[in-house]
VOVEXGU-850978 format. One line per 3 residues: number of its first residue (from 0); their letters; for each residue x, y, z of C-alpha. Coordinates in pm, 1 decimal. Layout:
<drennus>
NUM> a> X/Y/Z | ...;
</drennus>
This chain:
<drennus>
0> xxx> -5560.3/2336.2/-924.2 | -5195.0/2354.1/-793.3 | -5150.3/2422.8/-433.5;
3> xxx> -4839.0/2673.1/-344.9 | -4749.3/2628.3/10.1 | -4420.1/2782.8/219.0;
6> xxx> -4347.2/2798.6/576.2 | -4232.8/3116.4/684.6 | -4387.1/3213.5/1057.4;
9> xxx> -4111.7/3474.2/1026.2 | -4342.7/3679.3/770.7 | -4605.9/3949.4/772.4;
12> xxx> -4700.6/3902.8/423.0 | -4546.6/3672.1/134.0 | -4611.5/3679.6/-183.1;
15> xxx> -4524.5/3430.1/-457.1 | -4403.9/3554.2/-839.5 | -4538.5/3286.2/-1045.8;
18> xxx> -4440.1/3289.7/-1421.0 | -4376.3/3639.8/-1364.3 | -4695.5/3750.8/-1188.3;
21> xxx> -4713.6/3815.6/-843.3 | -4975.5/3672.2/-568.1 | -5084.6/3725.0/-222.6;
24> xxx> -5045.5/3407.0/-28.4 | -5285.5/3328.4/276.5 | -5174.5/3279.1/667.7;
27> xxx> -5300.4/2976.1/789.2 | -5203.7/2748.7/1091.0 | -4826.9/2726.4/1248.2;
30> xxx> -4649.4/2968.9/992.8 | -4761.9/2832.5/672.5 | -4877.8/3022.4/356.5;
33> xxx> -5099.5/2904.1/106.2 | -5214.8/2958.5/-251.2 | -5443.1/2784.3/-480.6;
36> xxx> -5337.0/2862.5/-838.5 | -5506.1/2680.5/-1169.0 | -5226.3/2865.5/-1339.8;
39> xxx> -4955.2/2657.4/-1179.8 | -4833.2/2340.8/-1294.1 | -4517.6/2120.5/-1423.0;
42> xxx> -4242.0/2386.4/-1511.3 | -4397.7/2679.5/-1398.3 | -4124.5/2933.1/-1235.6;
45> xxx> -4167.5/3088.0/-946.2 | -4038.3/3237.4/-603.8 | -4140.5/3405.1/-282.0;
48> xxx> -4123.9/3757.1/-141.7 | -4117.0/3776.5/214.5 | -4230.3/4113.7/348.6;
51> xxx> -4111.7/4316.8/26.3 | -3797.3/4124.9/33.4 | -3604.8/4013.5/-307.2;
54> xxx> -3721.5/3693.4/-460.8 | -3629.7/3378.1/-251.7 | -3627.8/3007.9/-395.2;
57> xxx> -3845.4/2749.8/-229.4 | -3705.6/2598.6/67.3 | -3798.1/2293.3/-81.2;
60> xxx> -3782.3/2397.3/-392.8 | -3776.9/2034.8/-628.6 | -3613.8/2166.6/-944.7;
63> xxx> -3342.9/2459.6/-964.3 | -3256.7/2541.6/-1350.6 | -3114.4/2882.2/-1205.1;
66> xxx> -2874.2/2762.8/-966.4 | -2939.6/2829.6/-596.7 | -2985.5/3248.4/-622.9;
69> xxx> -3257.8/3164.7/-889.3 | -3613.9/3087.7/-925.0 | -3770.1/2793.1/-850.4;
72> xxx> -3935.5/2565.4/-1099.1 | -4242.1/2326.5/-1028.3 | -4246.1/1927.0/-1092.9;
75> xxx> -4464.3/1654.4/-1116.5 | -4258.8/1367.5/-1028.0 | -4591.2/1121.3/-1193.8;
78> xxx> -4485.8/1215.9/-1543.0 | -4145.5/1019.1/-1590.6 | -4175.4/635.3/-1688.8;
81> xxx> -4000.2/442.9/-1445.7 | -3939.2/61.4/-1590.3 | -3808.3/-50.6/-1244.2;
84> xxx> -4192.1/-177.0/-1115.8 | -4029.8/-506.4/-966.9 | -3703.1/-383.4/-855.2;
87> xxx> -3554.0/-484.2/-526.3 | -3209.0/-392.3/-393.2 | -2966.9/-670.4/-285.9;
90> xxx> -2976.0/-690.9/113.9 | -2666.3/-480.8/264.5 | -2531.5/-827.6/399.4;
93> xxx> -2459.2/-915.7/26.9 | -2396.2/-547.2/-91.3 | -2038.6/-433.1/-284.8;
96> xxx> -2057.3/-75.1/-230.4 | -1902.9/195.3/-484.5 | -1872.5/508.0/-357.2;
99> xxx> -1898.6/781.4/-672.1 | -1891.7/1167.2/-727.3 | -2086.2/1262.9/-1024.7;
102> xxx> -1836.9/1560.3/-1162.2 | -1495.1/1346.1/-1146.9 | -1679.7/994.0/-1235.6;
105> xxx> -1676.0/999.1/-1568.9 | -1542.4/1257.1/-1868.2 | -1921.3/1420.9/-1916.9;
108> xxx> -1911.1/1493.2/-1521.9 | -2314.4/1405.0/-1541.3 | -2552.6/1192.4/-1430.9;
111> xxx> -2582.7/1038.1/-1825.5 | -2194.5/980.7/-1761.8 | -2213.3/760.3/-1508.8;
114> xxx> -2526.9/548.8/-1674.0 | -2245.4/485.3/-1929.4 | -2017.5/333.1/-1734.3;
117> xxx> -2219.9/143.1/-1566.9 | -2105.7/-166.6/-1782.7 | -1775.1/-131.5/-1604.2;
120> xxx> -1963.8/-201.8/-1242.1 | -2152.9/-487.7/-1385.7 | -1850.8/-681.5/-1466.9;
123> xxx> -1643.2/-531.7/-1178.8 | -1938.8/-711.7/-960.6 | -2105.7/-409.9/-792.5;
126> xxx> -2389.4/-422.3/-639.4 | -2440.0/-104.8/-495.9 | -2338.4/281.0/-611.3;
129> xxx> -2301.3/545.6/-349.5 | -2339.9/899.7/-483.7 | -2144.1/1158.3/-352.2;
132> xxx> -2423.9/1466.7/-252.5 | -2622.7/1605.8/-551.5 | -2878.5/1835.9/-433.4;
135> xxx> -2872.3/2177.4/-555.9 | -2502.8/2381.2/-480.8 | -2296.0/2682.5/-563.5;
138> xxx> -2131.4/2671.9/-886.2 | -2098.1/2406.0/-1135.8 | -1856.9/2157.5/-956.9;
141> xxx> -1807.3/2091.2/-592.1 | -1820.1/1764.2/-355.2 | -2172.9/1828.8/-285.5;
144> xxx> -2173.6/1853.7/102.2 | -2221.3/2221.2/75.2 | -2543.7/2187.6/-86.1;
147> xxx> -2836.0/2432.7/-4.8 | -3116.8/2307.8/-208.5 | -3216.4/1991.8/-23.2;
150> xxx> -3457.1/1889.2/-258.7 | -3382.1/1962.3/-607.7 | -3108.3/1743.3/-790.6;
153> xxx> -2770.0/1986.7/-916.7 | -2904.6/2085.8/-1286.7 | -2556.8/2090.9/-1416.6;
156> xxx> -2557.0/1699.3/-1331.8 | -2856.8/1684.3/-1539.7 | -3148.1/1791.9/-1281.8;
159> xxx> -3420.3/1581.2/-1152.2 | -3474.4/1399.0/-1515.7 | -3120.4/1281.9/-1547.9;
162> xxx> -3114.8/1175.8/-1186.3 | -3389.4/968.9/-1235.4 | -3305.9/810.6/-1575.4;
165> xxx> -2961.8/719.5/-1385.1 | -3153.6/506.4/-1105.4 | -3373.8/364.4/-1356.2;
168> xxx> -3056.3/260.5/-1573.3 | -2883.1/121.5/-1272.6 | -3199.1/-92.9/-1097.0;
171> xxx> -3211.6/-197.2/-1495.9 | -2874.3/-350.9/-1463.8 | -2910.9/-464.5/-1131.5;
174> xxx> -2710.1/-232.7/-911.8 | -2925.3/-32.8/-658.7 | -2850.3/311.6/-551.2;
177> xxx> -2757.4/507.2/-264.4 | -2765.1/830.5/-180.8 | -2532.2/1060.5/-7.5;
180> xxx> -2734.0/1327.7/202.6 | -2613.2/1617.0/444.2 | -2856.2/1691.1/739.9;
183> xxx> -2632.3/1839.9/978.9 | -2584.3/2109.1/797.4 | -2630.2/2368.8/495.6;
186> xxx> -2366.9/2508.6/278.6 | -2282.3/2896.6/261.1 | -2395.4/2989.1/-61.1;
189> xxx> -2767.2/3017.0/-143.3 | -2863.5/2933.6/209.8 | -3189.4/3118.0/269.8;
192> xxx> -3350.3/2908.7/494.0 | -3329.7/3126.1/785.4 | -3465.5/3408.1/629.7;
195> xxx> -3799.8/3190.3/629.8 | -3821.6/3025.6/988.1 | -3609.2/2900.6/1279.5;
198> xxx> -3393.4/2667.7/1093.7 | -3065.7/2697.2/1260.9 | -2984.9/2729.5/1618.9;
201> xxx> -2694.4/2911.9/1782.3 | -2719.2/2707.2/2133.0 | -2454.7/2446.8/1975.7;
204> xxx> -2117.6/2507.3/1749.0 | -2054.3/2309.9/1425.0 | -1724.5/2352.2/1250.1;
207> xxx> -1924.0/2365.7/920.4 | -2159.0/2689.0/1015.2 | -2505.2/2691.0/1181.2;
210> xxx> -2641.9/2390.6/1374.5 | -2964.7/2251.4/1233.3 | -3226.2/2328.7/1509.7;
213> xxx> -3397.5/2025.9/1569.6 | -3496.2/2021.7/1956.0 | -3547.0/2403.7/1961.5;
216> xxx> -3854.8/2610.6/1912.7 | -4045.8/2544.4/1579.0 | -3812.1/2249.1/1528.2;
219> xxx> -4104.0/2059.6/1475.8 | -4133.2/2171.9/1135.3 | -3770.4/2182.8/1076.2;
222> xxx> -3735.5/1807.2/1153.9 | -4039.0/1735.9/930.7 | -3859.6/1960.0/643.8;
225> xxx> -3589.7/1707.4/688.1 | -3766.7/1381.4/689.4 | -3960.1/1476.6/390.1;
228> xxx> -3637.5/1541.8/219.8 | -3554.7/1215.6/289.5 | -3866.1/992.9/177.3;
231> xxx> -3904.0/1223.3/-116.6 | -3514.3/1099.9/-243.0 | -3601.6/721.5/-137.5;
234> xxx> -3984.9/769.6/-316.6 | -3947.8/999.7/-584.9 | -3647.8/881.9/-711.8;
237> xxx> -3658.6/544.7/-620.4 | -3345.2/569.9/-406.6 | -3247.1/229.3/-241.6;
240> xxx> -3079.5/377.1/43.0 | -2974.8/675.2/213.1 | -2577.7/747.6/331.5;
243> xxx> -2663.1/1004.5/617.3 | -2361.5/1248.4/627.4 | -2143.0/1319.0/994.5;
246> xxx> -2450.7/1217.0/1258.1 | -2246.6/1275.8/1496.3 | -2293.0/1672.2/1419.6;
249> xxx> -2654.5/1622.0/1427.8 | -2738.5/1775.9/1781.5 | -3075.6/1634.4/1902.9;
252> xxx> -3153.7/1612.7/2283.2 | -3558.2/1534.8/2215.3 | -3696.4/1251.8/2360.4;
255> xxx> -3707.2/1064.9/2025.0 | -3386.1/1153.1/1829.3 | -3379.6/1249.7/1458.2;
258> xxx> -3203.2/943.2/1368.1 | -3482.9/764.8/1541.8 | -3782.1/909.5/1400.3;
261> xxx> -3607.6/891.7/1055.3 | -3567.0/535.4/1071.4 | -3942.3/473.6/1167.4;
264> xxx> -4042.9/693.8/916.5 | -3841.3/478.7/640.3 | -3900.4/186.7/793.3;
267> xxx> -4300.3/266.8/748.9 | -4210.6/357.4/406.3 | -4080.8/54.1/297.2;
270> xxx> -4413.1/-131.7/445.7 | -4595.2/118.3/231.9 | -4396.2/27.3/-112.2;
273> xxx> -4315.0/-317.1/-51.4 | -3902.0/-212.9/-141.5 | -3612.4/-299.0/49.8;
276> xxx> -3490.4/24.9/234.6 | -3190.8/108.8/428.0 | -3054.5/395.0/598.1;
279> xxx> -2648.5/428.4/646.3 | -2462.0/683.8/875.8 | -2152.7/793.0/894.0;
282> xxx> -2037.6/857.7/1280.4 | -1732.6/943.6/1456.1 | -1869.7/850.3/1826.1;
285> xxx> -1780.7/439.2/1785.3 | -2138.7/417.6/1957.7 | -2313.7/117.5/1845.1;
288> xxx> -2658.3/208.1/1970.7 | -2663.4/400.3/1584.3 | -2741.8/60.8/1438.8;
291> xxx> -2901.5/-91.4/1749.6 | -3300.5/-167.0/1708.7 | -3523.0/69.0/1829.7;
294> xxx> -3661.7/-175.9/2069.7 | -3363.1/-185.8/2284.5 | -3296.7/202.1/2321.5;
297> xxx> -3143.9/233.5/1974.0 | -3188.6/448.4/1663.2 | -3242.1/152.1/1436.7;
300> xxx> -3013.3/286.8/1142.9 | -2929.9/-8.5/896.1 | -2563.5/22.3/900.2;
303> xxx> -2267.1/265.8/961.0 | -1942.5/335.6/880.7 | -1628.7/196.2/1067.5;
306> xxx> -1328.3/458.0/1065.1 | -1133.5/257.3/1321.9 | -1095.2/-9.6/1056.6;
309> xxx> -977.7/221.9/783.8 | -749.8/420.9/1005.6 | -625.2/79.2/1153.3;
312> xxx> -531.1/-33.8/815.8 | -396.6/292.6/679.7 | -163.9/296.5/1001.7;
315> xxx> -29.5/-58.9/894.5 | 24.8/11.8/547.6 | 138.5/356.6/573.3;
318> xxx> 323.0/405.8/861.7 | 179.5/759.3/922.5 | 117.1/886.2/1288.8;
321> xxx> -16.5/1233.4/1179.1 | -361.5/1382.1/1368.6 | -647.9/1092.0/1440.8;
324> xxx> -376.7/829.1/1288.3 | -168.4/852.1/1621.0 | -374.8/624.0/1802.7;
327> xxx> -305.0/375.9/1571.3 | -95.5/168.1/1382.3 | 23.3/-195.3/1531.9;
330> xxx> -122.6/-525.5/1380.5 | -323.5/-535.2/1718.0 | -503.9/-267.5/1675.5;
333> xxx> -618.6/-409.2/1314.5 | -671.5/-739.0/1462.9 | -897.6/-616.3/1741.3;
336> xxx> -1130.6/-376.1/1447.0 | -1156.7/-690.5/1216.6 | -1269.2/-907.8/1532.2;
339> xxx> -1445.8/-609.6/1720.0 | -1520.6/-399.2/1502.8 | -1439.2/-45.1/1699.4;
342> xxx> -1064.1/-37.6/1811.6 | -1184.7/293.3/2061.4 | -1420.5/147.9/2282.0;
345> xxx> -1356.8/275.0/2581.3 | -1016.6/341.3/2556.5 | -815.5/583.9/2624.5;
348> xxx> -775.9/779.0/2327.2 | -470.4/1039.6/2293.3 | -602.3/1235.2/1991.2;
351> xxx> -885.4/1332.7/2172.2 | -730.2/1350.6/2503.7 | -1025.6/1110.4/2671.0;
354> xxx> -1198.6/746.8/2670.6 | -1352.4/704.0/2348.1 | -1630.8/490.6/2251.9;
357> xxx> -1806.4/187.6/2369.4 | -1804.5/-215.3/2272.3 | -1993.5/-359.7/1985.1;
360> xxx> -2202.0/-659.7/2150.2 | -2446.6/-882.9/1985.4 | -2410.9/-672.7/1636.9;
363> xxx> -2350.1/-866.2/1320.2 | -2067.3/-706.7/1120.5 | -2281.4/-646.1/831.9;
366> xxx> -2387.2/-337.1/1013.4 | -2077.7/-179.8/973.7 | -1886.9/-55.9/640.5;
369> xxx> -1512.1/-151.6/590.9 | -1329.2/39.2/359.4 | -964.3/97.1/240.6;
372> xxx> -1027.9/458.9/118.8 | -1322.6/665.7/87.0 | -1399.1/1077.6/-45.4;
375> xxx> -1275.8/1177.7/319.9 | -969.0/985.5/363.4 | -852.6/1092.4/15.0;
378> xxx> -983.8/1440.3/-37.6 | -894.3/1574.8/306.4 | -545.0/1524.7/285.5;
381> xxx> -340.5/1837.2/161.2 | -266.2/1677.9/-210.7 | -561.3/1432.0/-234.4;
384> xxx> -338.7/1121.3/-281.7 | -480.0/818.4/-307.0 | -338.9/524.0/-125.6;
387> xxx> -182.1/367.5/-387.9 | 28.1/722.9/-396.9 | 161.3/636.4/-48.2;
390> xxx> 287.7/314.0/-81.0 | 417.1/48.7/-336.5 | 139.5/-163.0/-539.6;
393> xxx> 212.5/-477.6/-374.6 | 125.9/-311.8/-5.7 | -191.2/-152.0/-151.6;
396> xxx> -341.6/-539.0/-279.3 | -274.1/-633.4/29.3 | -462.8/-397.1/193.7;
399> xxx> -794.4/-466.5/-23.3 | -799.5/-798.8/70.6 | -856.9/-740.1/416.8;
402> xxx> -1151.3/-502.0/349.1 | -1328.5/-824.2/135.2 | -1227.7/-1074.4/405.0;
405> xxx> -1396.1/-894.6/656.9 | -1715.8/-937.4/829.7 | -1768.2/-577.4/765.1;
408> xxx> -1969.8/-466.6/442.8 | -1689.6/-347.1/164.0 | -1719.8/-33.6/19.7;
411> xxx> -1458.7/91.9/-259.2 | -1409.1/456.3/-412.5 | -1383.7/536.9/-759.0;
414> xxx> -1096.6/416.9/-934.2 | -934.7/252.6/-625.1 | -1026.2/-109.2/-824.6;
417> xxx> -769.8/0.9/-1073.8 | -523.5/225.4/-837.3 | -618.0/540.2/-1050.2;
420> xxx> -375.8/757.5/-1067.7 | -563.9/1100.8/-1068.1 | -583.5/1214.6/-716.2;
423> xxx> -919.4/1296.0/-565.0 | -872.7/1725.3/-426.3 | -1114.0/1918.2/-235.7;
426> xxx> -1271.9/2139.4/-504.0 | -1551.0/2458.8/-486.7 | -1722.3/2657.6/-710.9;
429> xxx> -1830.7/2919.9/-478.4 | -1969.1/3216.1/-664.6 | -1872.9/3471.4/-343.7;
432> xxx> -1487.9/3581.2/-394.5 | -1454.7/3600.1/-21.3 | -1624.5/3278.2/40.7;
435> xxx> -1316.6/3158.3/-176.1 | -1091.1/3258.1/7.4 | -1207.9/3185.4/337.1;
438> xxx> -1254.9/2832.5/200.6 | -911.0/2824.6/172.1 | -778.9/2994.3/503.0;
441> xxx> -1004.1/2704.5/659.2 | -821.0/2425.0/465.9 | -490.0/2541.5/561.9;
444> xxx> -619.8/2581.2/981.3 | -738.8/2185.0/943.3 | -443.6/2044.7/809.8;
447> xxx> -204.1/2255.6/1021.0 | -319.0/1958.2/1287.2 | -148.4/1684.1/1065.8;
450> xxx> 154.4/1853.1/1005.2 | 85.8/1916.1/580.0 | 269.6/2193.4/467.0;
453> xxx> 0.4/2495.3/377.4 | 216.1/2553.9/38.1 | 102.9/2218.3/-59.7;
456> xxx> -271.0/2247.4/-69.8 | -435.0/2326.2/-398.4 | -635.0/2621.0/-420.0;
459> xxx> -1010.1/2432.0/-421.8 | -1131.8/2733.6/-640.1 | -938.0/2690.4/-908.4;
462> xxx> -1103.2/2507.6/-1178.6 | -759.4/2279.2/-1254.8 | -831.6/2142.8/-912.3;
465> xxx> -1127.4/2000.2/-1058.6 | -989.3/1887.5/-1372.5 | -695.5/1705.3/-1209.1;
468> xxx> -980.3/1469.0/-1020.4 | -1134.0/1331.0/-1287.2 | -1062.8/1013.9/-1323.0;
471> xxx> -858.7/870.6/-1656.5 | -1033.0/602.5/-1807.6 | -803.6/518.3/-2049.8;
474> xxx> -515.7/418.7/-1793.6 | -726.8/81.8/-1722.0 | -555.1/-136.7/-1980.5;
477> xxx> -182.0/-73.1/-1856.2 | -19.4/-176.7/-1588.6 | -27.8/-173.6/-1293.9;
480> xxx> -391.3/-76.8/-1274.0 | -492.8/-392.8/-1550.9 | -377.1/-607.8/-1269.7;
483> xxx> -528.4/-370.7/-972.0 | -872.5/-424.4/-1127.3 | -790.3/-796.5/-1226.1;
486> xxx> -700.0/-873.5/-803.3 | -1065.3/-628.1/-712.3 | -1278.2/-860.0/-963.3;
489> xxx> -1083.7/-1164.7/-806.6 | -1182.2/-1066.5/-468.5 | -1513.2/-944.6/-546.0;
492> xxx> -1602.1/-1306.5/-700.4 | -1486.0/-1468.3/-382.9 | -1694.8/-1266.1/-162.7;
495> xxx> -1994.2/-1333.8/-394.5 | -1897.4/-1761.8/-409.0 | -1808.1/-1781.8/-72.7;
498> xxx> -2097.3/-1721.6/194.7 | -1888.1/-1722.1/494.3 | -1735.6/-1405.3/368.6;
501> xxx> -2071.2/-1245.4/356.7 | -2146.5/-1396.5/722.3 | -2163.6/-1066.3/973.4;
504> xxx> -2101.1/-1309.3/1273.6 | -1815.0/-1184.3/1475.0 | -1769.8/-1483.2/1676.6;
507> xxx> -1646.9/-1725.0/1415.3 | -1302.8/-1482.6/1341.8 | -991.6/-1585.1/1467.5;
510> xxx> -665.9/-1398.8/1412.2 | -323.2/-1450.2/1492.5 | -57.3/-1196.1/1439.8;
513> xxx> 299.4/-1146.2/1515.1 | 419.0/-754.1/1547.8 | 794.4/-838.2/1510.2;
516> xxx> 781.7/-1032.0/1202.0 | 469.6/-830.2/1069.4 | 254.7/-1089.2/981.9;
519> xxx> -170.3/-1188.2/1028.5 | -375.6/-1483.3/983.5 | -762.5/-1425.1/963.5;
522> xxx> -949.9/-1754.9/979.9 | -1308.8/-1713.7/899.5 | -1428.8/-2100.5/913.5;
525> xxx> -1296.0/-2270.5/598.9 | -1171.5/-1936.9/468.2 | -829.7/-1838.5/602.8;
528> xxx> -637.3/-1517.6/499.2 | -265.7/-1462.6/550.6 | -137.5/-1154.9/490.4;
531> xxx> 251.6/-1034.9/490.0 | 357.4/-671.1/578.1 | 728.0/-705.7/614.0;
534> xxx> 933.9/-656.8/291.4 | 1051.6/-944.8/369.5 | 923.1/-1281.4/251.8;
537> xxx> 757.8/-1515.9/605.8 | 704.2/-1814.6/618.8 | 392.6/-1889.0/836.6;
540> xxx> 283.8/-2193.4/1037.6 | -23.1/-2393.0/1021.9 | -80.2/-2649.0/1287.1;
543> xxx> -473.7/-2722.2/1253.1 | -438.8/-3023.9/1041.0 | -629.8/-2928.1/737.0;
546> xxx> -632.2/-2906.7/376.8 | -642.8/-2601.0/189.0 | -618.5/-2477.3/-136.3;
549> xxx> -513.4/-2148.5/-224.8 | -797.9/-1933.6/-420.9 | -632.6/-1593.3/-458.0;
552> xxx> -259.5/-1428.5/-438.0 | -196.4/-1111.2/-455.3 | 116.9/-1189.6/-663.4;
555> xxx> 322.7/-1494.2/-761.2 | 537.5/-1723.6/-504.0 | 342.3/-1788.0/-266.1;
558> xxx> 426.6/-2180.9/-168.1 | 144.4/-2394.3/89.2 | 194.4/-2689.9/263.3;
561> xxx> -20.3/-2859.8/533.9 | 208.8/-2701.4/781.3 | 296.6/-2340.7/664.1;
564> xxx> 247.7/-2096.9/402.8 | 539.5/-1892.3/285.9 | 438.5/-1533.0/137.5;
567> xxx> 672.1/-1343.5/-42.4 | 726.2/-926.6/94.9 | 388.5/-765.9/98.3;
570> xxx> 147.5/-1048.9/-43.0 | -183.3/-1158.3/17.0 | -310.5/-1510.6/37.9;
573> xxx> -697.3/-1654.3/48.8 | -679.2/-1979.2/123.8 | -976.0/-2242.6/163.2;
576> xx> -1013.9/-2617.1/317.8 | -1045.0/-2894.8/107.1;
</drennus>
């Protein structure tokens, strides 16, 4: 006996079409509707009517072989063979984080495409994959974040099978897997939640559509919808960790916070199992109490990301002042995220026209993500360029070995370990014509703020958008990306040898900088990093009396003596005592 249950306290009468039957479904408590069926079972297809309406898909619907507009189809998530019983992901502290999209990953675009390159993170040194959304969506291709079937995996990736076999294949090699989910909001296309209950709100504004009601009436069962979601990804699919998408857009003013409850609820989870568990968010608000226990007013998330370290970098390498960049870009501001972590923490901030964001105290830095690139800071510009497409090679090795020296946790996007050259675009596959084009009316409004020309923004409906993202395999054994990925493995090993580069403590960095001559030393106990930003070649004095030897250069010249280190124009050095 299967039981069939919805919520819908919106309905008079719903009815579910099952294998192309149709039943009346009983009321019972707080807006549910239930149906005991010995005719339903693994693969069985089926919808729901709401008061005569046309068939609707399953709000949690765990298998979509339709697409969103389409029927539902039932799952038993006990009849795949896992081989992963004594699996346990790496702790964060230790974790080399690869941020992936499934379509653009490999040529195959699928879930069985990325299994096969998983040979390439093994010897890269991953330890960690971070997929990009893939819950059900519009169309065959798209980022993901407009996803509208929470809890079915995109069938053209390969569906809830291939999702699966992909986790298994990865915990078989060792790398554990994170998740990339979107609570904040839903995507256009296919959204039918609120034709069942009070899902949304309109008492807040979200740039991405209807708020997610989760302090207003019936939000009880809304936030429970959500939670589910999540322990069904981390459970049933053996998910390491969850990558929780813009928090900051999840409006909450309950006692308990989402984030909060969520982070019990995994945490309890995790007791249950016996696996290692971990919960990441991405924030804009440079508010520590995100990763703060909940014992001291906190939400107890794992770890988050850090956008004032990216955007402090970028500044330095780049040069560009556009939009959020404006309020940064001096070696001082980079020095003050590597030792700080939040360069906006209190100050004023002249983007936003206020005081942004509060100090980081008594927080290791392995709570906080360090990155030189990621889907956002690529995809959202007008072209997609990657950062080696902004500056020279040279500059961009440089950059990369600042994310590994940090006490942050480092976190790389596809291809970036061999400078790829395909550019990462902002691509749909909206089914609705007008959706289309209002997709693209909305690009053009954002990046009217940083000054892109309109003309220059590729129309993300067009499938060549798509096609120009993938990434080109074959470009790995020439130059310069043979000696990209040769410096990322180098740097990667060094982080895994070294355990002071793994060490979150804040207190044991020590920079020195000079703006003029555009130059930074990063000592991190016997590990020191000297890195050169000018053109020109520096030489750089050491007056601490100790022996080093130099593990890593991001390109020839580079002469040490006790007393100075001379880098040539743009180079990196890791240097560490004798």
């Amino acid at each position: 006996m299967t039981v069939i249950r919805v919520w819908a306290p919106y309905a008079k009468e719903v009815q579910v079409i099952l294998d192309g039957t149709s039943y009346p479904m009983l009321s019972t408590r707080h807006g549910w509707w239930m149906l005991d069926s010995p005719l339903a079972g693994h693969g069985s297809d089926y919808a729901f009517v709401l008061d005569g309406s046309d068939p609707l898909p399953d709000p949690r619907s765990p298998w979509q072989p339709y697409g969103v507009h389409g029927f539902s189809r039932m799952l038993d998530h006990s009849l795949f063979s896992w081989t992963d019983d004594r699996w346990q992901a790496p702790p964060l502290s230790s974790a080399v984080i690869y941020e992936l999209h499934t379509g653009t990953f490999s040529p195959q675009g699928t879930f069985q495409g990325v299994a096969q390159k998983l040979d390439h993170l093994v010897d890269l040194g991953i330890t960690h994959i971070e997929l990009m959304p893939v819950n059900s969506f519009s169309g065959t291709h798209g980022w993901g974040y407009d996803g509208v079937g929470l809890f079915a995996p995109h069938e053209p990736y390969g569906g809830p099978a291939g999702l699966k076999e992909l986790v298994d294949a990865c915990h078989a090699r060792g790398i554990a897997v994170i998740l990339d989910v979107v609570y904040n909001h839903l995507g256009p296309e296919g959204n039918y939640l609120d034709r069942f209950g009070p899902y949304f709100t309109d008492r807040y504004s979200s740039p991405w559509g209807n708020v997610v009601n989760l302090d207003g009436p019936g939000s009880d069962e809304v936030r429970r919808f959500f939670i589910e979601n999540a322990l069904m990804w981390l459970k049933d699919y053996h998910m390491d960790a969850l990558r929780l998408d813009a928090v900051h857009a999840i409006i909450d003013t309950s006692s308990v916070h989402f984030l909060e409850e969520l982070s019990q609820e995994v945490e309890m989870l995790q007791a249950r199992t016996g696996r290692h568990l971990a919960l990441i968010a991405e924030s804009n608000l440079n508010n520590p109490r995100i990763v703060q226990p909940r014992e001291i007013g906190g939400y107890g998330i794992d770890a988050q990301w850090n956008d004032d370290f990216h955007h402090a970098l970028h500044t330095v390498l780049t040069g560009e002042k556009n939009g959020y960049y404006g309020d940064f870009g001096t070696l001082s501001d980079l020095a003050q995220a590597m030792e700080e972590i939040f360069v906006y923490s209190g100050r004023y901030s002249a983007f936003r026209g206020r005081k942004h964001g509060r100090p980081v105290r008594g927080v290791s830095g392995n709570k906080f993500l360090a990155y030189l690139q990621n889907h956002d800071q690529i995809g959202n510009r007008s072209r997609g360029e990657r950062l080696n497409h902004l500056v020279d090679t040279g500059r961009f090795m440089l950059g990369s070995a600042l994310v590994f020296a940090s006490a942050c946790i480092p976190m790389i996007f596809q291809g970036e370990e061999w400078a790829a050259s395909s550019p990462f675009q902002y691509f749909t596959d909206h089914q609705d014509e007008e959706l289309g084009k209002a997709v693209v009316a909305g690009r053009r409004e954002e990046f009217a703020a940083f000054g892109w020309d309109p003309g220059d923004i590729p129309d993300p409906q067009d499938p060549a958008t798509f096609e120009r993202s993938k990434l080109l395999w074959e470009e790995l054994e020439h130059e310069p990306h043979a000696s990209v990925l040769a410096w990322y493995k180098g740097l990667i090993r060094l982080r895994r040898e070294l355990p002071v580069l793994r060490d979150g403590s804040l207190s044991r960095i020590l920079i020195s900088y000079n703006e003029e001559e555009q130059w930074l030393a990063m000592n991190r106990g016997p590990v020191m990093v000297v890195c050169n930003f000018s053109r020109h070649s520096r030489r750089i004095g050491i007056y601490d009396g100790q022996k080093r030897e130099v593990l890593l250069t991001s390109r020839s010249g580079v002469v040490y003596r006790e007393d100075s280190i001379t880098l040539p124009g743009e180079t990196a050095a890791i240097l560490l005592q004798s």
